[in-house]
C-alpha positions as CSV (number, residue, x, y, z in Angstrom):
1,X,204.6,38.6,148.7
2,X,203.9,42.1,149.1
3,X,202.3,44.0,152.1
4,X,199.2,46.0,151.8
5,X,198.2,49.1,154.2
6,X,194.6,49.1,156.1
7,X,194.2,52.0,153.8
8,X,194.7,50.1,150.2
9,X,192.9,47.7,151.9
10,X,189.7,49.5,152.4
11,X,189.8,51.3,148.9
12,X,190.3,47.8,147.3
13,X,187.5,45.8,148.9
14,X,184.9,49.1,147.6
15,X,186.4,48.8,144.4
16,X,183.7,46.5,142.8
17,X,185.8,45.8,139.6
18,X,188.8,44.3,142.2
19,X,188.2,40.7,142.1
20,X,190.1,41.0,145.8
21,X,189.4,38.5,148.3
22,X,190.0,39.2,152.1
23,X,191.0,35.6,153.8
24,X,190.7,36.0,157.9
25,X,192.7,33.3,159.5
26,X,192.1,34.2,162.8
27,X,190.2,32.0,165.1
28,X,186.9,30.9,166.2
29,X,187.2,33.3,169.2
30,X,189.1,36.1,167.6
31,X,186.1,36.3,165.0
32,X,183.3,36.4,167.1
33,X,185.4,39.7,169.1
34,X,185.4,41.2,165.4
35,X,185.2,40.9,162.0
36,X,185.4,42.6,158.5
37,X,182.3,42.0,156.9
38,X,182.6,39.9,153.5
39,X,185.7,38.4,154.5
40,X,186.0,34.7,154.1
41,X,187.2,33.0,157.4
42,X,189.5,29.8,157.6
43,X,191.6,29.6,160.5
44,X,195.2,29.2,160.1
45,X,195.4,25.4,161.2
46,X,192.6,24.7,158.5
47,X,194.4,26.5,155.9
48,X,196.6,23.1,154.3
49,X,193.4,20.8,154.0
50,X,191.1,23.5,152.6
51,X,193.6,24.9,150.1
52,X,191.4,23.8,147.2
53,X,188.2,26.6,148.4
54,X,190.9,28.9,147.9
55,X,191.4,31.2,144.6
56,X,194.6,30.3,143.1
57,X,194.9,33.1,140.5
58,X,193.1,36.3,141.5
59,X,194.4,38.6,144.6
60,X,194.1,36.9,148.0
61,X,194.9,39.2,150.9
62,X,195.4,37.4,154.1
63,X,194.7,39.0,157.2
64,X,194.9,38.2,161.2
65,X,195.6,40.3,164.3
66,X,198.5,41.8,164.0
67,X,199.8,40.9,160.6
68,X,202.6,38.3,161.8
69,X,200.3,34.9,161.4
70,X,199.1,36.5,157.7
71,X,202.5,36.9,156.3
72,X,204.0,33.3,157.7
73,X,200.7,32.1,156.2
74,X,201.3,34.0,152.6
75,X,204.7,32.7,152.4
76,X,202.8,28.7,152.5
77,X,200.5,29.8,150.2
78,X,203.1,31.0,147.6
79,X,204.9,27.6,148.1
80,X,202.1,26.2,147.1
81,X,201.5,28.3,143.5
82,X,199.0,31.2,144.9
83,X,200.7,34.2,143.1
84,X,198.9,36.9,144.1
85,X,199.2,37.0,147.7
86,X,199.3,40.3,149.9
87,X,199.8,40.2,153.7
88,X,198.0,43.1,155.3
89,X,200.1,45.0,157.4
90,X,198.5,45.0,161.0
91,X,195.9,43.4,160.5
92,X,192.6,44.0,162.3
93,X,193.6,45.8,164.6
94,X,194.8,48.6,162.5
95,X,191.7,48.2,160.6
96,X,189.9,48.3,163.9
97,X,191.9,51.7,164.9
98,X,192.2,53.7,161.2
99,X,189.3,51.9,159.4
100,X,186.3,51.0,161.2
101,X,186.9,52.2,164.9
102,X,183.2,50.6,165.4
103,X,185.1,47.2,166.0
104,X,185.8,45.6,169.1
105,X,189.3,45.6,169.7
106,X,191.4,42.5,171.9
């Protein structure tokens, strides 16, 4: 699993021939403080039961506050065959800070 900068980030998701999907594992709470518009959200714990709504072969960039949930949660997803899995380093709150300073931050 690779890392991937707010900065890629950003230029990926407004790439429209990216098939990138942005997978917010934060929760319930943390989501309604802020969020990154078309991201899908599926808190952590959910994760292992809903692992079939999940892309198995295209790019699935995993975010959460800080970045620390996003990579322990990449590493399960490779277990599991997703190949393509990028942890974004920092997660929303560096988004929130270099990105879209528009967010709430917590």
């Amino acid at each position: 699993m690779e890392d991937i900068s707010v900065h890629e980030l950003a230029g990926r998701l407004r790439d429209p021939d990216d098939p990138l999907q942005l997978l917010d594992i934060r929760e319930d709470w943390e989501v309604a403080v802020c969020v990154i518009e078309g991201s899908r959200h599926m808190p952590m714990n959910q994760v292992p039961d809903r692992l079939p709504e999940l892309p198995a072969d295209a790019p699935l960039a995993v975010i959460c506050h800080h970045g620390v949930r996003s990579r322990l949660l990449g590493r399960f997803l490779e277990q599991q065959g997703f190949s393509k899995v990028l942890n974004v380093a920092g997660g929303i709150e560096d988004w929130a800070r270099e990105i879209d300073s528009s967010l709430s931050r917590y």
